[in-house]
C-alpha positions in Angstrom: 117.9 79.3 53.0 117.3 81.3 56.2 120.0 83.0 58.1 119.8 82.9 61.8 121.5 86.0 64.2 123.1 85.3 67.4 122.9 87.1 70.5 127.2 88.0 69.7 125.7 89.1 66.1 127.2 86.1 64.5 125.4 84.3 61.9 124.6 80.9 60.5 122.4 79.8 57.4 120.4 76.6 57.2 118.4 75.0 54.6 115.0 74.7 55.7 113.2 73.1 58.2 115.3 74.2 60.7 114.3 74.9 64.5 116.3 76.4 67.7 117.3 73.0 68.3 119.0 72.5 65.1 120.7 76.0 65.6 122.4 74.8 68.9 123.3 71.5 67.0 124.8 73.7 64.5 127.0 75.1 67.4 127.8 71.8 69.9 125.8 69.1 71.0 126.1 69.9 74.6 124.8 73.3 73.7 121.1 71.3 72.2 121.2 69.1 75.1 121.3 71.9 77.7 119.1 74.5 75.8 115.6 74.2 77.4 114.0 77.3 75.1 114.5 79.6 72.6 113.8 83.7 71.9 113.0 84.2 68.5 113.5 88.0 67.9 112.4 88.4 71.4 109.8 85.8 71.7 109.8 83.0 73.8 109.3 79.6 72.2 109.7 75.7 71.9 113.1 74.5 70.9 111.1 73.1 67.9 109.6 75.7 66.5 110.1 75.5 63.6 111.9 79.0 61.8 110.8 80.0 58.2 112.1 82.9 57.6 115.7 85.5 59.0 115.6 86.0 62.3 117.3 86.6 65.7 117.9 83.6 68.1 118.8 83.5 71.6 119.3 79.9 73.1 118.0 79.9 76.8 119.3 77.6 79.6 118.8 76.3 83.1 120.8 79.0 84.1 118.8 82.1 83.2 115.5 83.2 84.6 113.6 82.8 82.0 115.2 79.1 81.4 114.6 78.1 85.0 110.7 79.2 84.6 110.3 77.0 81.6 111.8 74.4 83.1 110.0 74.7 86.5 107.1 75.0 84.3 107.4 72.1 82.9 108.2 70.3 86.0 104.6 71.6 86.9 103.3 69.3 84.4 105.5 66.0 85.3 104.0 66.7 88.5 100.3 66.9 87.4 100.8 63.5 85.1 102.4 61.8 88.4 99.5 62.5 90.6 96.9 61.2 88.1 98.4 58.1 87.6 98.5 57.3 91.1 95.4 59.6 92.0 92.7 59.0 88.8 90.0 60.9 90.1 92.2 64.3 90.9 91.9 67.1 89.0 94.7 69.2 88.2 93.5 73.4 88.3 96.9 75.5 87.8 100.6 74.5 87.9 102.5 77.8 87.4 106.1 78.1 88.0 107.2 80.7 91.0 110.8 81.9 92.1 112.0 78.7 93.4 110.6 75.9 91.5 106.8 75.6 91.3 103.4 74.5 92.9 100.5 72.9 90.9 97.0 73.0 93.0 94.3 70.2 92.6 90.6 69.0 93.5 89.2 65.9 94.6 93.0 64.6 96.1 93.1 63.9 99.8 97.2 63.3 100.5 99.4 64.1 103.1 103.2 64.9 103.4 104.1 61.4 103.9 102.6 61.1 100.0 104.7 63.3 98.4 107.8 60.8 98.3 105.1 58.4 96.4 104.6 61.4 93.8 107.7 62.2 93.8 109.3 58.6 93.0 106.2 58.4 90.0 107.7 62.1 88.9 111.3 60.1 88.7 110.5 57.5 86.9 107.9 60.0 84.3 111.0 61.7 83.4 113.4 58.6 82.9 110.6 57.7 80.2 111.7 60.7 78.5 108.9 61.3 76.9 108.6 63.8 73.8 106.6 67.3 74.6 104.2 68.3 71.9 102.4 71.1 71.3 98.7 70.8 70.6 97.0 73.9 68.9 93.3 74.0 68.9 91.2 75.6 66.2 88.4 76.7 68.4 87.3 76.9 72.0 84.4 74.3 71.4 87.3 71.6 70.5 89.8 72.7 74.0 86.5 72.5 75.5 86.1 68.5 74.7 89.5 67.4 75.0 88.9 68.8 78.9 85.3 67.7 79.0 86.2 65.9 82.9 87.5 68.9 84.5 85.7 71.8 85.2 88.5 74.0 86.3 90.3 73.7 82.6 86.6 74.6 81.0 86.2 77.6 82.8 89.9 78.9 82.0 88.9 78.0 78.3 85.6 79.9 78.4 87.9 83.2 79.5 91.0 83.1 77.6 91.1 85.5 74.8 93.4 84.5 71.9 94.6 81.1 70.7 93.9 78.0 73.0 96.9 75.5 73.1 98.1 72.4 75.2 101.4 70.5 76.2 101.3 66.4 75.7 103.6 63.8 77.4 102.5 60.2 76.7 99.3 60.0 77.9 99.0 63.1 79.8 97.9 66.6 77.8 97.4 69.7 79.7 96.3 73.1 78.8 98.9 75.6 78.1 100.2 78.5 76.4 104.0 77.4 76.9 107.3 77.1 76.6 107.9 73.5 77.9 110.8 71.2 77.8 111.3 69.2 74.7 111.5 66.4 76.6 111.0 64.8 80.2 114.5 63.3 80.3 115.8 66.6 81.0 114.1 66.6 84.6 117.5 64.9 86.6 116.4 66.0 90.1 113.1 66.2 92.1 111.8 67.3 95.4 108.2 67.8 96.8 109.0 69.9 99.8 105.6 71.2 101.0 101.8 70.6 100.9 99.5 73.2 101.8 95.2 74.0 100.9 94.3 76.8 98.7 91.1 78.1 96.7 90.2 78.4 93.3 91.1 81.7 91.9 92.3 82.6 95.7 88.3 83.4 96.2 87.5 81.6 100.1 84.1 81.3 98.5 85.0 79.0 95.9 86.3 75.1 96.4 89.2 74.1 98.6 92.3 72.7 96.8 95.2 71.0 97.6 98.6 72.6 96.8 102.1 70.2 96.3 105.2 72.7 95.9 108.3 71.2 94.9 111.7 71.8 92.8 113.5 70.5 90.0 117.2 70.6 88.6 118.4 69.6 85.3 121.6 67.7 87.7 121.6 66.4 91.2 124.4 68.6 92.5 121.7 71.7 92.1 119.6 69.7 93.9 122.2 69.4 96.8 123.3 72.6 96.8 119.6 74.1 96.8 119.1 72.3 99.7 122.4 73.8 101.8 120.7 76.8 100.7 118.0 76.0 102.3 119.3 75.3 105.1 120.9 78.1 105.4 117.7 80.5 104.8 116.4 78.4 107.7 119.4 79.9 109.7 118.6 83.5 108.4 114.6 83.1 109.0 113.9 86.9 110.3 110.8 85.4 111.7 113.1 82.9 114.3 115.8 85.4 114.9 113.3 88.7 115.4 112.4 86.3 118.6 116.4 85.1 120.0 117.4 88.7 119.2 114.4 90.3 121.0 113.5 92.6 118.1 109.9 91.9 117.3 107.3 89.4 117.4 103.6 88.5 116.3 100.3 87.8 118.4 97.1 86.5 116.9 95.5 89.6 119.0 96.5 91.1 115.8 97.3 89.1 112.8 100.2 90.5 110.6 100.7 92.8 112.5 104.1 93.2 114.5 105.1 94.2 117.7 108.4 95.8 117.6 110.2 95.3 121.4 112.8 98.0 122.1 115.3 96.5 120.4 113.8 96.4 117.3 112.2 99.8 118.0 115.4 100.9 118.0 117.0 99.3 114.9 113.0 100.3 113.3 114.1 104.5 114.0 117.4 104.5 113.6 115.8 103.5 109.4 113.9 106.1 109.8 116.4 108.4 111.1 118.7 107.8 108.8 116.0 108.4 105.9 114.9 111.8 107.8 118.6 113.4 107.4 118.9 112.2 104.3 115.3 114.0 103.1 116.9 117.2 104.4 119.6 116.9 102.6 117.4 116.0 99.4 114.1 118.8 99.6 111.7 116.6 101.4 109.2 117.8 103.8 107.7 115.6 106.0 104.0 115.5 106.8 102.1 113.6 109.3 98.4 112.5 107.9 95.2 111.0 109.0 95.4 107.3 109.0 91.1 107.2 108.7 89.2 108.7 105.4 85.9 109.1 104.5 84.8 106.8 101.6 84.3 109.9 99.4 88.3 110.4 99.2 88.7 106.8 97.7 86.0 107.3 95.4 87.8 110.4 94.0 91.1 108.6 94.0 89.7 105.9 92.1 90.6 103.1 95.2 87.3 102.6 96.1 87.0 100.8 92.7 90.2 99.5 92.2 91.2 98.3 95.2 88.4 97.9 97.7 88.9 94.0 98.2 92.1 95.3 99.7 91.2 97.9 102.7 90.1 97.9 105.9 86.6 99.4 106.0 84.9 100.9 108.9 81.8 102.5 109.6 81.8 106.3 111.0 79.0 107.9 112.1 76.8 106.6 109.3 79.2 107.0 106.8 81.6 104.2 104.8 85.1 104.8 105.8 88.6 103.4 105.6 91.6 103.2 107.5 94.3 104.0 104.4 96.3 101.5 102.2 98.5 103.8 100.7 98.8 107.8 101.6 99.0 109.5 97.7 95.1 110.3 97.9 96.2 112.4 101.4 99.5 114.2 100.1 97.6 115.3 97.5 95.2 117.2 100.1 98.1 118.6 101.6 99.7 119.6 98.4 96.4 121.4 97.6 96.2 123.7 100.6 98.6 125.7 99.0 98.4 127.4 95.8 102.5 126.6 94.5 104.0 128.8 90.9 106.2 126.7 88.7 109.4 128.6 90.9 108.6 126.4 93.7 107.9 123.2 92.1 108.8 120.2 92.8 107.6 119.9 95.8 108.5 116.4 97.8 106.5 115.6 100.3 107.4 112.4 102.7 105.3 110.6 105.2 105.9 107.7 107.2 102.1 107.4 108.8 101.3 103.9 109.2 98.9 102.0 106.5 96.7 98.5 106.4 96.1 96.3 103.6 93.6 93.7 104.5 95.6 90.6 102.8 94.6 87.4 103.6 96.1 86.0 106.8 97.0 82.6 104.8 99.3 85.1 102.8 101.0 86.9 105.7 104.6 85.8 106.7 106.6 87.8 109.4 107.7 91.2 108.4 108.0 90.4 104.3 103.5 89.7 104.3 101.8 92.2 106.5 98.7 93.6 107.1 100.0 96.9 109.5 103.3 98.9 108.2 105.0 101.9 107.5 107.0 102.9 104.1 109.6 105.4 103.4 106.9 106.9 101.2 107.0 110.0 99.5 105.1 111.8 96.7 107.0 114.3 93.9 104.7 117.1 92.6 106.5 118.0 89.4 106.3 120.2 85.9 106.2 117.9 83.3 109.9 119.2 82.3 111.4 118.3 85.6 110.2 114.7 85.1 113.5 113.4 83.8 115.6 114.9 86.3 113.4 113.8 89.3 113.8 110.2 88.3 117.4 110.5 87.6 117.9 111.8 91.1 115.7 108.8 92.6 117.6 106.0 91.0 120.9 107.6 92.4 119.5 107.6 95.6 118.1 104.2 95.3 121.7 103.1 93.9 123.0 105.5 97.6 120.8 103.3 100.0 121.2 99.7 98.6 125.3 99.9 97.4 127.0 102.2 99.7 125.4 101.7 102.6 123.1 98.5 102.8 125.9 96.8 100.7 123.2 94.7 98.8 123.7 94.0 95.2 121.0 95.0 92.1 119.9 91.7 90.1 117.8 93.5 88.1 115.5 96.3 86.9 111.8 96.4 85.3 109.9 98.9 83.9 106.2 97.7 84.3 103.3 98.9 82.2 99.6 99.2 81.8 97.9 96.7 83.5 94.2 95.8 82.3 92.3 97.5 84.7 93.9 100.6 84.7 92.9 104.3 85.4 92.8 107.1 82.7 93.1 107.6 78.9 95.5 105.4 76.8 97.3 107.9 75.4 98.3 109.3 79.0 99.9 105.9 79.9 102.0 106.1 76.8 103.3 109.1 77.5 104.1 108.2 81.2 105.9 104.8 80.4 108.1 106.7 77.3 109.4 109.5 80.0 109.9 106.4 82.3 111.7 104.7 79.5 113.5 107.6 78.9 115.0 108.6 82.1 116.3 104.7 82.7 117.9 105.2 79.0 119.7 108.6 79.6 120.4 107.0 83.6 122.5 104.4 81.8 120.2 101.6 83.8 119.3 98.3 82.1 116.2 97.0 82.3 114.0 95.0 81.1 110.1 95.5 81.0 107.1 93.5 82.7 104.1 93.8 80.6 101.0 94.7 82.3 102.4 94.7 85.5 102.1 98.9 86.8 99.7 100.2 89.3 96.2 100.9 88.3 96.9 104.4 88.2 100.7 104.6 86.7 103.7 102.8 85.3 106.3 101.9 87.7 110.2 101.2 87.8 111.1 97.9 90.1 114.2 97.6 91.8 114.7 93.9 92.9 118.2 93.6 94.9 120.0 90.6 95.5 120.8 89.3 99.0 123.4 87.0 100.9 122.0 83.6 99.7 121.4 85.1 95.9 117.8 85.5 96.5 115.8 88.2 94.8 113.8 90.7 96.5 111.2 93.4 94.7 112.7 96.7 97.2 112.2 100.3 95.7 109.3 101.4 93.3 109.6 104.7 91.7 106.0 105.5 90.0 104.7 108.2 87.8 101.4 109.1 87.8 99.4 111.7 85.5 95.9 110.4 86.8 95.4 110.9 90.5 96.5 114.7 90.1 93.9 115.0 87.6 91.5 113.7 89.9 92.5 116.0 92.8 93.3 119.1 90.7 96.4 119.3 91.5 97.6 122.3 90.0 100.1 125.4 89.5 101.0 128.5 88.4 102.6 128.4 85.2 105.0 131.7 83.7 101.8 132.5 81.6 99.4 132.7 85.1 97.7 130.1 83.9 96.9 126.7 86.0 98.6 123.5 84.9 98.5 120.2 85.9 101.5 118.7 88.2 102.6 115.1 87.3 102.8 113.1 90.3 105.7 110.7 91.1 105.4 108.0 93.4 108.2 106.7 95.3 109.1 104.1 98.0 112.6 103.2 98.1 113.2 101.0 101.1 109.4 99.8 100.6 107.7 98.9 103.1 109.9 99.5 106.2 108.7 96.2 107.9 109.4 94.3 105.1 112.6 95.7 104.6 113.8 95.0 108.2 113.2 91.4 107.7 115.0 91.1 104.2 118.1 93.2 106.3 117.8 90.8 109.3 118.2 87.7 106.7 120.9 89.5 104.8 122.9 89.8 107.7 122.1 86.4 109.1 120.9 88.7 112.2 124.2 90.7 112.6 122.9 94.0 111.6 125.7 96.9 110.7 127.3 99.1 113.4 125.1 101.5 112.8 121.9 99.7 113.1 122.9 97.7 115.6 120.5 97.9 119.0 123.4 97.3 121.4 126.1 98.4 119.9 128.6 98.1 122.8 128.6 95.5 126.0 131.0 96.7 128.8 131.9 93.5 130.7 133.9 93.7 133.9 135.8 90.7 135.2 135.0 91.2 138.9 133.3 93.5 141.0 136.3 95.7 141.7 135.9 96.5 138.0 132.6 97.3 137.9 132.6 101.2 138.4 135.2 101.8 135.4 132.8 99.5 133.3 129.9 101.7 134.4 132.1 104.7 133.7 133.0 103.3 130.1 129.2 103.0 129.4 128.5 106.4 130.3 131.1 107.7 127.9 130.0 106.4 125.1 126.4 106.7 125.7 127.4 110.5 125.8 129.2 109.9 122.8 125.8 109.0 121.3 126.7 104.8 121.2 124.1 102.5 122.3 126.0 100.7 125.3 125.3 98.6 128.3 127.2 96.4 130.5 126.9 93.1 132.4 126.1 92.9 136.5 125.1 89.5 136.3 127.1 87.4 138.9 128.4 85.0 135.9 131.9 84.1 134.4 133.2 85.9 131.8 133.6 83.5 129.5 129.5 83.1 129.6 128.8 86.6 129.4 131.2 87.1 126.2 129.3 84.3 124.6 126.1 85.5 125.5 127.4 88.8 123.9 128.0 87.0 120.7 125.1 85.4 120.7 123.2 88.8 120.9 125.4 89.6 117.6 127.0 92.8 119.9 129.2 94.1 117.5 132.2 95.7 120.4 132.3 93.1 123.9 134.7 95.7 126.0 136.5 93.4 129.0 137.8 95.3 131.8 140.0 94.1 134.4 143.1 95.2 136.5 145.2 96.1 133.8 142.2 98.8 131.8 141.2 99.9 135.0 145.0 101.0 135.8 145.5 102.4 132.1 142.1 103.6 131.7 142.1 101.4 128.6 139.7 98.6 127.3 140.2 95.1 126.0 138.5 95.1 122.8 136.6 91.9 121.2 134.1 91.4 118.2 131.1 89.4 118.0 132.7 87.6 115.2 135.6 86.1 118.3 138.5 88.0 117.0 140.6 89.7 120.1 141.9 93.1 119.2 143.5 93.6 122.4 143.7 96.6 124.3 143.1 100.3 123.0 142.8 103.6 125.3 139.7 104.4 126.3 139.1 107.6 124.0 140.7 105.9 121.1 138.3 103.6 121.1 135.4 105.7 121.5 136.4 108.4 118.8 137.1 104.8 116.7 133.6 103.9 116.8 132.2 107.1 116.7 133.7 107.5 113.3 132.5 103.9 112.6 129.0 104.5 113.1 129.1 108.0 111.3 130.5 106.4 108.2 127.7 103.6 108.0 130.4 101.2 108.4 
């Protein structure tokens, strides 16, 4: 007998063999025929694995992240075994699954789009077969190493992988994986191929061109549908098409991701950073302004020059190897240094908005959210190790502040990421920096949950990934601690014994990169930013040219008043120019005729078509006022 524990701390006992699968038969059979995976005290496995001795299980569906990965993960494979019956001499590379659905990339298989309904119908009919998913385990590389003697891509995954060496089988088609899959193909109900695209093995230009099919799966057709609408919808949102009808920003190939913010959007862009600035003062910060061009000697003592050289811009100065700066820690620690600080004056925050370049691929860049020129809301914490705690319970209020009360944007989720494997510094001073992490989440009250191997090269970091409009998930402020770089610089101070001690250094962005976090904001909003944000804020429209001077009067008030407003000349009817004022997303159209002009009043109506009638001039603009004030 073996006693299984639910997630509600209920239990069950079966005679053995028993698996997940026969646990959710236990409990209903729509339960088994909806569970796509299984945790076993915290591990995630096949349904039919089988369980030998107590432990905890957790049944995992569509619904879940971690269900919808093994599922699209699965559909990788369906995919893969679709285009070799139809394309023999392809050769499948990687098929991993990504946030919505997943992409497998293959040699030797000249398509286009018009194929992909072929694939798809071949994927269809693959799944109707329902065939059973089997784990393979190999006993040593030499025999993975035959079973994929034809493909050249699988050996040389074999020849790295460090641990066990498994595959997935489905009929006749096995491919190399470490799993969880499906436990069958008849779960697959709905499929799309929606895009084909080239990429390179291992991402590495150098190496052989590849063809990439994306598509999704559901385990019912309505998901399907209603993916779609969404979709569609996105397509609505796409900052990329409404940066250019809104007039906010826009991209050249003078300068590949790169943006060029009009005045509108330069407007929206510093009313961010406005916004941030009185909110530093009221928090400690002191803003710096830094070099944006270093001398190859700082990276090397930072440690970038090693770690992340693929990933700057280099230049040549005078002889010497330079770089224009991806990130601006290596610089605030120069300016922390000038000054020799005592443990009274610590922490010191230091903030810096100077602009930064990451030389990403231009295949990779995508409007604001893939750049290779932007800005963050960055700042560095120099810190006692005993103000640690406090420091990061202050920085997930304020990150809590920015994206609830005033960006009104929803928190899916938290992680806490760890030591990746090429990481900077000793072991033991990871460990300490990811338990004070864990610790200050703990005593925050925030759950989390933590990404393995996923933290900076020079410090664990906490992930805050908010949720927007259409439920999609976006990675937005990082908050990072970091023992290693002040090492490095010797960043020291005074302690109460006048001795020198090293500060601990915390990262932290919490908008991210400002570009990127315009273009999440303009899809958010489907384009109709807040009040407060808003570049126009106020169109003053007068019916006729008799009208015309009040309108121009009205605009002047409230400009004094400190609200962006503007009115209409054109010679067009009204009806046009309050459309056209929608259609800008104003958030106040002000119509003036006879009537305001006499009362010295304004017809008020919002970009949304609602007509809230007349209101005195002053009423209105000490109404807005106290609109805009309150982030409204």
């Amino acid at each position: 007998m073996i006693t299984v524990t639910l997630p509600d701390q209920s239990t069950k006992s079966f005679e053995t063999p028993v698996s997940p699968f026969t646990v959710a038969m236990s409990i209903s059979e729509g339960l088994a025929r909806n569970t796509v995976a299984a945790k076993v005290d915290g591990v995630l496995v096949d349904v039919t694995t089988p369980l030998t001795q107590d432990c905890s299980v957790e049944l995992i569906k569509f619904d879940s992240p971690e269900g919808r990965e093994v599922f699209w993960h699965s559909s990788a494979h369906l995919l893969a075994q679709a285009v070799l019956r139809l394309y023999p001499d392809a050769k499948p590379t990687i098929g991993p699954p990504i946030e919505d659905g997943f992409y497998y990339d293959f040699a030797h298989l000249p398509i286009k789009q018009e194929d992909l309904e072929k694939i798809e119908s071949e994927m269809k009919k693959i799944a109707k077969e329902n065939f059973s998913v089997e784990r393979i385990e190999y006993s040593s590389e030499n025999e993975a190493l035959d079973a994929f003697k034809d493909n050249p891509f699988k050996q040389e995954i074999i020849k790295e992988a460090e641990g066990g060496l498994s595959a997935y089988k489905q009929g006749e088609f096995v491919d190399l994986c470490r799993g969880p899959h499906l436990p069958r193909t008849g779960m697959i109900k709905a499929v799309w191929l929606n895009k084909l695209s080239g990429a390179y093995w291992r991402a590495d230009a150098d190496n052989e061109q590849l063809t990439r099919i994306y598509g999704v799966t559901f385990p019912d057709k309505k998901l399907l549908s209603e993916h779609k609408e969404r979709l569609e919808e996105a397509k609505k949102r796409d900052h990329r098409v409404l940066g250019r009808r809104l007039d906010l920003y826009g991209f050249e190939d003078v300068s590949p991701g790169s943006p060029f913010f009009y005045p509108k959007g330069a407007v929206v862009y510093n009313e961010l950073l406005s916004f941030l600035r009185a909110e530093y003062r009221e928090r400690g910060y002191q803003e710096v302004i830094t070099p944006l061009l270093y001398d190859k000697a700082l990276w090397e003592q930072s440690g970038h020059w090693e770690h992340y050289r693929e990933n700057m811009f280099l230049v040549s100065e005078e002889g010497h190897e330079a770089s224009l700066k991806p990130m601006n820690c290596p610089s605030h620690c120069v300016v922390f240094n000038r000054t020799q600080y005592s443990y009274r004056e610590l922490p010191v925050r230091i903030a810096d908005f100077a602009p930064l370049h990451r030389n990403e691929l231009r295949g990779t860049l995508g409007g604001l959210t893939r750049v290779r020129k932007f800005s963050q809301d960055d700042a560095h914490i120099f810190c006692r190790p005993d103000q640690i705690k406090k420091e990061i319970a202050d920085l997930i209020l304020f990150a809590h502040y920015l994206y609830r009360d005033v960006f009104r944007m929803e928190f899916n989720h938290v992680e806490l990421s760890t030591r990746p494997e090429g990481f900077l510094g000793e072991i033991d001073t990871w460990n300490a920096a990811e338990a004070a992490l864990e610790e200050a989440l703990n005593e925050s009250g925030v759950d989390f949950v933590i990404n393995e191997g996923d933290g900076a090269f020079y410090g664990p970091k906490i992930d805050f990934h908010i949720r927007d409009a259409l439920g999609r998930t976006w990675q937005t402020a990082t908050i990072q601690l970091d023992f290693n770089l002040p090492e490095r610089f010797s960043c020291q101070y005074l302690g109460e014994d006048s001795k020198k001690h090293p500060v601990v250094m915390i990262h932290r962005a919490l908008l991210g990169s400002v570009e990127r976090f315009l273009g999440v904001l303009v899809e958010h909003y489907a384009g109709k930013l807040p009040l407060w944000l808003s570049p126009v804020q106020v169109r003053v429209l007068g019916i006729a040219d008799r009208h015309q001077a009040f309108a121009q009067e009205v605009v002047d008030t409230l400009n004094d008043a400190g609200v962006r407003a503007e009115t209409d000349v054109r010679s067009e009817t009204l009806n046009k120019k309050v459309r056209e004022a929608q259609l800008d997303y104003v958030p106040y159209i002000l119509v003036i005729g006879d009537q305001e002009v006499d009362a010295r009043s304004v017809s008020v109506r919002t970009r949304d078509n609602v007509d809230h009638g007349a209101k005195p001039l002053d009423e209105f603009v000490a109404d807005v006022v106290s609109r805009i004030e309150r982030k409204e």
